[in-house]
Structure formats: C-alpha cells, structure tokens
C-alpha positions as CSV (number, residue, x, y, z in Angstrom):
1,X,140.2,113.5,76.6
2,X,140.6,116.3,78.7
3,X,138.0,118.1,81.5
4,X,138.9,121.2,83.4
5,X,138.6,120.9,87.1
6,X,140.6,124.2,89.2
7,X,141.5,123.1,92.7
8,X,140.3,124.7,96.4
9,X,142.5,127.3,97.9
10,X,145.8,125.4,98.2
11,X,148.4,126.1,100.9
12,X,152.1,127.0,100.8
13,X,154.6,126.1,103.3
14,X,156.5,129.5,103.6
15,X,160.1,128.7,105.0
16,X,162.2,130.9,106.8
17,X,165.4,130.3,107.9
18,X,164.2,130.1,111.6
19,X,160.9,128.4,110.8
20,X,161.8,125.0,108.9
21,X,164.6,123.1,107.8
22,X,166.2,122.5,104.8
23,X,166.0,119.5,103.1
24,X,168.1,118.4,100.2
25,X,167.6,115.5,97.2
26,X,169.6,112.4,97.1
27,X,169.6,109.2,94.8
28,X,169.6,105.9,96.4
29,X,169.9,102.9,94.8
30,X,167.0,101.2,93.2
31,X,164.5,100.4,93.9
32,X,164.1,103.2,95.9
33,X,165.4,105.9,93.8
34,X,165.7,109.4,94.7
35,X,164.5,110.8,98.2
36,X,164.4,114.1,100.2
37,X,166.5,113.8,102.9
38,X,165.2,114.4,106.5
39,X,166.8,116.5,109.5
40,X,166.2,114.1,112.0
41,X,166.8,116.8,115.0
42,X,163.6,117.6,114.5
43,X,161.5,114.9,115.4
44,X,163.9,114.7,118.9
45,X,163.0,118.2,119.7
46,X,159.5,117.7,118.3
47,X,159.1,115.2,120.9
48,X,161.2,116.8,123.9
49,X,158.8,119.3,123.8
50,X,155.6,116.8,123.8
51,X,156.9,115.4,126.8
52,X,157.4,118.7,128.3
53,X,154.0,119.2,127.6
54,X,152.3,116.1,128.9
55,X,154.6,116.8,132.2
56,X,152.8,119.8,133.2
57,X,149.0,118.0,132.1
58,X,149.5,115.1,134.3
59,X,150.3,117.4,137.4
60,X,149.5,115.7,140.9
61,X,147.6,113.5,138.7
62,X,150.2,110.6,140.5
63,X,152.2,107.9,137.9
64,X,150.5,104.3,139.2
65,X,147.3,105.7,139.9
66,X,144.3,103.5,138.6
67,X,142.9,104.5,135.3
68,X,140.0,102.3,134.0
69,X,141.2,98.4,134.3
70,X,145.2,100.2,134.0
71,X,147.7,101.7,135.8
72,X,149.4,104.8,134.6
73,X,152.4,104.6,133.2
74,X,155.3,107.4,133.6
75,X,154.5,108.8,130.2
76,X,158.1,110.1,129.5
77,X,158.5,106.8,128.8
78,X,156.0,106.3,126.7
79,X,157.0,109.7,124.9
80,X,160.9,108.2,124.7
81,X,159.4,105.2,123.1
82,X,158.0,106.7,120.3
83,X,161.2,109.2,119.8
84,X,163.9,106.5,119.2
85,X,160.9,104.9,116.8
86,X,160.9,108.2,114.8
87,X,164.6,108.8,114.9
88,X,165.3,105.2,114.0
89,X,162.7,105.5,110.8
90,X,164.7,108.8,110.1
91,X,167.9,107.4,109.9
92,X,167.0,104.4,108.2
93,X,165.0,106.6,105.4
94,X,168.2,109.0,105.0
95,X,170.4,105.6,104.4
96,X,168.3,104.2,101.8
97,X,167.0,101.1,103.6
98,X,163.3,102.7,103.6
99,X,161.6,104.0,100.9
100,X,159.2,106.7,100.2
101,X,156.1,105.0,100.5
102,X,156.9,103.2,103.9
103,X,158.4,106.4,105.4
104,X,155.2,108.8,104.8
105,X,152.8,106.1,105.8
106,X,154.5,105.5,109.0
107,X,155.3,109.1,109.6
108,X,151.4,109.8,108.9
109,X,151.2,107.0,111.8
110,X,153.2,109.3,114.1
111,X,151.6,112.7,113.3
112,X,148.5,111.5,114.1
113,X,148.8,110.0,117.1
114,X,150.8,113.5,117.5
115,X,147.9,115.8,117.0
116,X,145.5,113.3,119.1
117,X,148.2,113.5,122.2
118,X,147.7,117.7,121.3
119,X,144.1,117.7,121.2
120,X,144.0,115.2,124.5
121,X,146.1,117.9,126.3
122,X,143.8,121.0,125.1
123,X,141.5,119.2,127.0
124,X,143.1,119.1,129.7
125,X,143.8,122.9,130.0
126,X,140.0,123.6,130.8
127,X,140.0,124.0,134.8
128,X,135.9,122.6,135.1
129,X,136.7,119.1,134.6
130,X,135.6,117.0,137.0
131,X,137.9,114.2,138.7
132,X,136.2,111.3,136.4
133,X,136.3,113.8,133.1
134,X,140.0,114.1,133.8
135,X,140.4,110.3,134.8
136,X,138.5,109.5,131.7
137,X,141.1,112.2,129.5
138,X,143.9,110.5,131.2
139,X,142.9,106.9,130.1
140,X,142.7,108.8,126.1
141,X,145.9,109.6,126.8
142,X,147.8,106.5,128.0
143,X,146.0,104.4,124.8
144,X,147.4,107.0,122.3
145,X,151.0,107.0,124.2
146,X,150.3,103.5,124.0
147,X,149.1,102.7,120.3
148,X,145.6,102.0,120.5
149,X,141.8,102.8,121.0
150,X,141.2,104.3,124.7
151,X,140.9,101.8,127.0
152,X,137.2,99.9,128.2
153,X,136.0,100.8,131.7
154,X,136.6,98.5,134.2
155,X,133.7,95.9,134.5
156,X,131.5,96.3,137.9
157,X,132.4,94.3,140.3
158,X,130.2,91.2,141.7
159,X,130.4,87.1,141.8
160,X,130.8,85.1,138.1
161,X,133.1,83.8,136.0
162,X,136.3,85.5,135.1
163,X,136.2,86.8,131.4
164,X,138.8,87.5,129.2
165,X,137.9,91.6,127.7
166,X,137.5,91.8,124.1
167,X,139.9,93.2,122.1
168,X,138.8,96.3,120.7
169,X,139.2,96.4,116.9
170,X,141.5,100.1,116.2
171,X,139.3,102.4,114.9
172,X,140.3,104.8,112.1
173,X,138.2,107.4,113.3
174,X,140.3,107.5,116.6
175,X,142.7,110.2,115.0
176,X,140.7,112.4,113.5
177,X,141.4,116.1,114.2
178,X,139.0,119.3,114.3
179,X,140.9,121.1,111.1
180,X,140.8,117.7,109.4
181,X,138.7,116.9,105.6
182,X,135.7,115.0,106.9
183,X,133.0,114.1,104.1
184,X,130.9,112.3,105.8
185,X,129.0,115.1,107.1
186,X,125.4,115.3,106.9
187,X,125.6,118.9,105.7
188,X,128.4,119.4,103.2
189,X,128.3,122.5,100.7
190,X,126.8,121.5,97.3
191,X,129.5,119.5,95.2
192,X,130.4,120.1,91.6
193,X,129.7,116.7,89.2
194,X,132.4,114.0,89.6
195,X,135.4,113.8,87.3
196,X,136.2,109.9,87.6
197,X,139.6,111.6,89.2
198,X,140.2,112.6,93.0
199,X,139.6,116.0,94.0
200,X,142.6,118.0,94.5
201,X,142.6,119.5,98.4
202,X,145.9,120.9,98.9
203,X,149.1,121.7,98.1
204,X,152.7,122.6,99.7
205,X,156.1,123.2,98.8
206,X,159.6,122.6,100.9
207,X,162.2,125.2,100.7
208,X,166.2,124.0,99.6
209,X,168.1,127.3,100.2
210,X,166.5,130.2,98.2
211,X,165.0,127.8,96.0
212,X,161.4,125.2,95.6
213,X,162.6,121.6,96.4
214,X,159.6,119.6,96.6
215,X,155.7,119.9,95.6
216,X,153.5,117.6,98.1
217,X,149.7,117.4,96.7
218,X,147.0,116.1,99.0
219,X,144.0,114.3,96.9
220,X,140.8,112.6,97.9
221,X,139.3,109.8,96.2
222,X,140.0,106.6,94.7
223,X,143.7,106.1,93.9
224,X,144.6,103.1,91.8
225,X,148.2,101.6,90.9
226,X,149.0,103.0,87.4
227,X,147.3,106.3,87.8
228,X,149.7,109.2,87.3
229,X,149.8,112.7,88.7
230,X,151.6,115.5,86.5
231,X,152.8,119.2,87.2
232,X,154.1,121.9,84.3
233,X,156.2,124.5,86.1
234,X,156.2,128.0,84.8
235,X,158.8,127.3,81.6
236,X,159.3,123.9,82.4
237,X,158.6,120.5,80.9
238,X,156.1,118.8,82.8
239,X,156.8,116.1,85.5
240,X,155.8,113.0,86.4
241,X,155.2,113.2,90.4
242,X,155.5,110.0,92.9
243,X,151.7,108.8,94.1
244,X,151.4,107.7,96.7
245,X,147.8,105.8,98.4
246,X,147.0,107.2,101.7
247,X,146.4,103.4,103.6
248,X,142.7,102.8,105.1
249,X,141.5,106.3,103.0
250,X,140.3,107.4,99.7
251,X,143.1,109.5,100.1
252,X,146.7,109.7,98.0
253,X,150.1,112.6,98.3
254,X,151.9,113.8,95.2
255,X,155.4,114.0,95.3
256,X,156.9,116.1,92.6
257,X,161.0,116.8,92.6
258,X,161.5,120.6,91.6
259,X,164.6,120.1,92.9
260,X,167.0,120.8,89.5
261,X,164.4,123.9,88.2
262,X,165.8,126.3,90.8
263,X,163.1,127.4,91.1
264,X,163.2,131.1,92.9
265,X,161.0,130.6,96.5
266,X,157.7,132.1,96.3
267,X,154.6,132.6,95.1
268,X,154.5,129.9,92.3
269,X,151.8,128.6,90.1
270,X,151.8,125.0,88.2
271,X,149.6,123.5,85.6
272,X,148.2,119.9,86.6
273,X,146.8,116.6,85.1
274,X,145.5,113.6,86.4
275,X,145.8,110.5,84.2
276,X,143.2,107.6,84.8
277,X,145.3,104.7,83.7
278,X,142.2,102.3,83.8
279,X,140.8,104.3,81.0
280,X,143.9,106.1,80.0
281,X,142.4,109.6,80.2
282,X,143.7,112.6,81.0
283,X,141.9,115.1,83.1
284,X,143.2,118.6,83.6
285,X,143.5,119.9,86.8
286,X,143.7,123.1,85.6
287,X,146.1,125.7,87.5
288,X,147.7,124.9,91.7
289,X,148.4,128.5,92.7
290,X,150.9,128.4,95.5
291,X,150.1,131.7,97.7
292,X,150.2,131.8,101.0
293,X,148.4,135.3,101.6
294,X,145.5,133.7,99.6
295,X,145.2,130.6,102.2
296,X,145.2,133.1,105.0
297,X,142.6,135.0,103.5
298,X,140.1,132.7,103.3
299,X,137.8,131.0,106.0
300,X,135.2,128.1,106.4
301,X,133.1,126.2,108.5
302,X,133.8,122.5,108.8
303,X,130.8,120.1,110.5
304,X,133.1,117.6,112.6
305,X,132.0,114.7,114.3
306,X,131.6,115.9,118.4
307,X,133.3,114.5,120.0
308,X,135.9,114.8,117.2
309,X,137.6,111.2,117.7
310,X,134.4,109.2,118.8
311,X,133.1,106.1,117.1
312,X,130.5,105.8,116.8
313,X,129.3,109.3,115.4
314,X,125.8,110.6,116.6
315,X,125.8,113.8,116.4
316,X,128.4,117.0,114.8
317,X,129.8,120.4,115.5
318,X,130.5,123.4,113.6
319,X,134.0,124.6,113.7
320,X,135.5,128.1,112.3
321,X,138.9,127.1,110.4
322,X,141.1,130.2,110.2
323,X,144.9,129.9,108.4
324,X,147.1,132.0,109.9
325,X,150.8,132.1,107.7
326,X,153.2,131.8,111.0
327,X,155.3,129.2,112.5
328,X,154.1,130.5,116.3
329,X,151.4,129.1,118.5
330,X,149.6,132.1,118.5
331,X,146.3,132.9,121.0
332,X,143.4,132.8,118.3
333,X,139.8,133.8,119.5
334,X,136.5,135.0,118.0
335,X,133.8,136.9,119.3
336,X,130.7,135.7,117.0
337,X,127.2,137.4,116.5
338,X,124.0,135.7,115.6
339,X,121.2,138.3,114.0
340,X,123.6,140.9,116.2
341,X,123.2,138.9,119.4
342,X,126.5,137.4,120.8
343,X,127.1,133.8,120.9
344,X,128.1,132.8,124.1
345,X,130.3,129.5,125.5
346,X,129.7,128.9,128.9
347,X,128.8,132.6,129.5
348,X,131.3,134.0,128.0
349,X,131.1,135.7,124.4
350,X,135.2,134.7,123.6
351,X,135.3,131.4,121.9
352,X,138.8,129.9,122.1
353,X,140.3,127.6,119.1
354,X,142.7,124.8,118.7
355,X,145.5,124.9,116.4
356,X,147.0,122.0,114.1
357,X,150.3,122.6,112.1
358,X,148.7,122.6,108.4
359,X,150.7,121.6,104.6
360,X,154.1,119.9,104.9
361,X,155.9,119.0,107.8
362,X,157.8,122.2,109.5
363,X,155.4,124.3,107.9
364,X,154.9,127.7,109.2
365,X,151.2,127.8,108.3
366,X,149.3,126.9,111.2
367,X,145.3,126.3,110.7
368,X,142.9,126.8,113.9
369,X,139.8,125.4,114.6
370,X,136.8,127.3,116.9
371,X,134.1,125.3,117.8
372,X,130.8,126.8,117.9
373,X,128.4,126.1,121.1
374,X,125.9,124.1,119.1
375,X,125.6,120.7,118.0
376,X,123.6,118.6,115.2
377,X,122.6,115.3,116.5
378,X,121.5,112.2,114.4
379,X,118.1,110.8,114.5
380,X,119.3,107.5,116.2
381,X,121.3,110.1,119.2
382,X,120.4,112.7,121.1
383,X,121.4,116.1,121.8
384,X,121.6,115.5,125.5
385,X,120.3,118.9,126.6
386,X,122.7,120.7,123.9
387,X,121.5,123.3,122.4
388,X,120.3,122.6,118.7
389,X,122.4,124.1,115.9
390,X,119.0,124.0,113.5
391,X,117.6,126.9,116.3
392,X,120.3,129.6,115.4
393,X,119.3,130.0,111.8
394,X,119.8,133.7,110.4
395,X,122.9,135.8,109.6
396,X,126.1,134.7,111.3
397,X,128.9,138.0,111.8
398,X,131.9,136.4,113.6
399,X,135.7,138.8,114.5
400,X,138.5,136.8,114.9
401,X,141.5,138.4,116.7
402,X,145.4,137.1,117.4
403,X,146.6,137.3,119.8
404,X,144.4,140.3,121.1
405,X,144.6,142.5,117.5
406,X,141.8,142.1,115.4
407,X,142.8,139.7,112.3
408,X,139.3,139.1,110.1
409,X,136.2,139.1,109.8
410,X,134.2,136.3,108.4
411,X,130.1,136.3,107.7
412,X,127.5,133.5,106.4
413,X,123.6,132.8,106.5
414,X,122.7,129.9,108.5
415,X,119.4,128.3,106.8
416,X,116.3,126.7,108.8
417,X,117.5,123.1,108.3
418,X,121.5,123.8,109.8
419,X,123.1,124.1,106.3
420,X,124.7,127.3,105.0
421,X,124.3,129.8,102.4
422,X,126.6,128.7,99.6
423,X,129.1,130.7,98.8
424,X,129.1,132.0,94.7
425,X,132.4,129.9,94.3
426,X,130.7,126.7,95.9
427,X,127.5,126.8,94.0
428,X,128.0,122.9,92.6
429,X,128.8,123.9,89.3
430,X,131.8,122.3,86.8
431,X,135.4,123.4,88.4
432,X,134.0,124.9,91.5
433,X,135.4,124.0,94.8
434,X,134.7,120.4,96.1
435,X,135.5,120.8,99.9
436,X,133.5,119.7,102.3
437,X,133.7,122.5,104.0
438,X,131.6,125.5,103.7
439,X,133.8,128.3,102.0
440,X,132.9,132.0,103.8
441,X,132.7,135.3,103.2
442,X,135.7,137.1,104.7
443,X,137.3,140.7,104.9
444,X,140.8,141.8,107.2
445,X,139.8,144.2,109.8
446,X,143.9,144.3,110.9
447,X,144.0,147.8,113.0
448,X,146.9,149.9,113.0
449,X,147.6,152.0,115.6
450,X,147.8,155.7,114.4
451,X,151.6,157.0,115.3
C-alpha cells in the first residue's frame, strides 16, 4: 500500500572548497559497519573561536565574582573541557570504537549546548541590560558551560535550618533555539491528515570532492526499531538509509551512503519511501528536491516559546526565518510594516535577527531568525505590559536586507485571533506541507546598482 505525501522545502548543504570539509566513507568492522569519516580540526577551531567569543562577553564582568549561590568559573576552562570531549569523541568515531548512532546523539548533545552558549552571548551584545539582567545571563551561561539547567537563585537569607537545594531535573526544553521546529504552538498553520509515517522536514547533502557523499534526512514523528527509510537516485537502484531515533523526541535522521553513485554536486532530486514495519506498509514520500536557491527563496514565521529556552512556557513570539545560502555571518535586518505603519523595537523601525548554522554540519546555509515586538501569552500567564500580538491583525509587508542591500520581501495577513492567512501550499490538504511554521509569501527585491 502506497500514499503520496511531497516533503516542505528541503535544504542543501552547498560545499565549497573554503566553506566545508570533505569527508570521505570508510568500513569498520562489524558491528559498526561503514562510517563517514570526520575532520576533527574542525571542532578545535569551532571551539577556539567560542572561547574567543565568550572572552569578549564576560568583559570586566571579573572570574570569582558571585553569580546566584556560584562562583564564576574562568570559562576558557570550561570551553577547553568540552573541546578535548569533542575531539576525543572524533577520534574515537574515525577509529571505529564509536558507532553511528552514539556519535550523532552525542554530537547533537554538543551542538546544542553550542547554539544555547550563541544565543546566551547575543544576549549579551544588547548594551540596556541591567547589572542583575547581565548577572542573571551570566549564571545561563556558566550552567550551559557547565552541563545543566541555569542555576536557582540564592535563597534569602535569615535564621532556620540548613537545607540541602533540590536538584533540578534537566529540562529538554533548555536547548531549544529561535530557528528550531516547535509544534507545540498554539497557532500552527492548518496540517494535512496523518500518514501513520513521520513527516519529512529536511534534507542535506555532504560534498566528497566534486561528487554527493552522504544524504542526512531530518523527520518528525514516531520512529520505531524496524521501520526503514529508502531513497531512488536519479538512475539508481534504491537504497536502504541508516535511521536513526533522535533520543527524548519524536524525532529520527536518515543516513543514506551515495558515496559509490558519483554522483555529480548539485542540484539533485531523489524519490523516497517510508516503510512502517509494524504494518509493513509502504508510504511514498514522493520526490526530496535538493536546491538550495529554492530554500533561500522561501520564508516563514515560526511561533517560539519567549523566552525561547524557558520552562515553563506561558506565553510565545513570532519570529521571521530567512535562509540565506552562505557560509558568512552576515548582518540580517528587516524593516516591517503593519497596514503601512512601521513596526517599531524599542523605537527603532530596524529589527535585528539571530542566526543558527542550518542542514548538516559545515553547512554554508545559515538560517536567521527576527523576532517580532509582540508576544501571545497563555491564559494561565500574563503579558506583563507586552504588547499583544492579537492587536496587530491586518496586512503584514516586511523588507529584509543583508548586510545593508536589500535581499527580499516577504508579506502575510495577520487574522483577529493571532493566526495567519494560510498560504495556498499550506491549506491542510493531502501532500501539502506539514511544518509548523507558517509558509509566506515572498519576492527578491536584490538592487543592482546601474554601472
């Protein structure tokens, strides 16, 4: 049996020679089989430059100084700590004495405390914090450098007994990130009817010389142990790809070896199945269409919980996600209209974005988040003199520019209770997109200028 369900707009992880290494196939012994090979330079430079980074944050902010019930560590050391933990899992995974599931789950471990360290330091940027905002950022930081949940606030002092704290049970939610799939949302885009398969989000591809090495597929939903994932390439026989269980989430990555197709680098488009091995049904997927000009041409609006990492959630945001195909940190901003009147942060009409690396690691695609200046709170919270995303209903116009030159233009229709508009390929129907987040509509307004 066999249903037809097309995937979102899947991303491609464009390589260039300067932009990403190369990673080559090798068989190791069973039971572990055959791997991809890691450069594990990156992950030292990856981390040089974090520490670097968290340097400059910390400032006069002095190494000892009280944060909460702690004392602030050095965090170079911190930093170092989790470098040698990386390099060692590197090594270990290159000489066959890790294998493929224990290597992505703990590297997923390590990129997202990464991008929580990242978002931590974005926040330290804004020159208005106060001296117990920054405190409080500093504690964040120290718990993720450290491994855990931010730490409790001292207790008050007075007479009574002395009290062991509670430990805090880790929270999942602790690493979530402002470009990441969230579906818990209280206003997620109409859904097309289930499959009984996971809904395919994503896709990338690594580069080996001129040629596609490996296929990684990002999925959401329930996962069990003898389902199986498939891909045809373009005059190939079809392949059986490694799935893998995200661990704590509905979530599961595809591994597929194109390794021996050779494959030419580019634009590339593969037929996929999902087989349900509890029923032992096959559902196409129908067709992945690797394009990276595609993923860059298309924009959306995410609901997030605000803040992004908090448990527990009371209220969300609404963020802009922009793609942007390029391995640079580039300045992305938006200037944003409601019913023609300009949207304003703190006064000012430029809204400034956060960027995460997107797709497979070394990828040169970069995806930004903007927040917008309004929030949704939950019956049980309270917008705590926010103003009220339900009150800016009408027609949305927002101009995103890069670095200073204009990039794209995106537009939607805000209704009276906070949802949007749905797009015509998000309408809920059989085979259309099942995101979470609200596809837009979206045109380039890239200027030239005349010579």
């Amino acid at each position: 049996m066999k249903t037809a369900i097309p995937g979102s707009a899947l991303l491609l992880c464009v390589l260039s020679g300067a932009g990403c290494a190369t990673y080559s196939s090798y068989r190791c012994p069973d039971p572990i089989g055959e791997i991809v090979r890691q450069d594990c330079d990156d992950y030292r430079l990856r981390y040089e430059s974090l520490a670097a980074k968290v340097q400059f944050s910390i400032g006069s902010f002095s190494v000892g100084a009280a944060v909460g019930s702690e004392k602030l560590r050095d965090p170079s050391e911190l930093i170092q700590v989790m470098m040698q933990r990386m390099l060692s899992l590197c090594h270990d995974f290159n000489a066959c004495r890790v294998d493929n599931r224990e290597y992505q789950r703990r590297r997923e471990e390590a990129d997202q405390a990464f991008t929580a360290v990242m978002a931590v330091l974005e926040q330290l940027k804004n020159p208005a914090l106060t001296p117990p905002e920054r405190e409080r950022l500093f504690g964040e930081l120290l718990a993720i450098l450290k491994g855990g949940p931010p730490p409790a606030p001292a207790p008050p002092p007075g007479p009574g007994p002395e009290r062991k704290p509670a430990e805090r049970e880790f929270s999942e939610g602790f690493f979530r990130d402002s470009t990441g799939y969230w579906y818990a949302s209280k206003l997620r885009p109409p859904q097309p009817p289930p499959a009984g398969v996971p809904v395919l989000l994503e896709a990338t591809t690594s580069k080996n010389k001129n040629f596609h090495s490996h296929l990684f597929v990002r999925l959401y939903g329930a996962v069990e142990a003898d389902d199986q994932f498939f891909v045809t390439p373009p005059g190939s026989q079809e392949i059986r790809c490694d799935l893998n269980p995200a661990r704590k989430r509905p979530e599961a990555n595809a591994n597929c070896n194109l390794e021996n197709l050779k494959l030419p680098f580019g634009p590339l488009r593969l037929a996929a199945r999902y087989l349900v091995g509890a029923k032992e049904q096959s559902v196409d997927f129908g067709v992945i269409d690797l394009d990276p000009d595609r993923a860059a041409a298309r924009a959306w609006l995410a609901f997030q919980p605000d803040p992004v990492r908090k448990d527990p959630i009371t209220r969300e945001r609404p963020w802009l996600l922009i793609t942007l195909v390029s391995s640079q940190h580039l300045s992305v901003t938006a200037r944003c209209f409601e019913n023609g009147k300009p949207v304003l942060q703190d006064g000012a009409a430029v809204l400034k974005s956060y960027g995460d690396r997107a797709g497979a690691y070394g990828s040169p695609l970069t995806r930004v988040s903007i927040p917008l200046p309004y929030v949704v709170p939950y019956p049980e919270g309270s917008a705590n003199g926010d103003d009220l995303w339900i009150r800016h209903a009408g027609d949305w116009r927002c101009k995103v520019s890069v670095d200073g030159e204009p990039f794209r233009e995106v537009r939607f229709k805000v209704k009276p209770d906070g949802s949007l508009e749905p797009h015509p390929e998000q309408q809920g129907r059989p085979g259309q997109i099942a995101s979470p987040w609200w596809l837009l509509d979206t045109r380039s307004i890239e200027e030239k200028n005349p010579t």
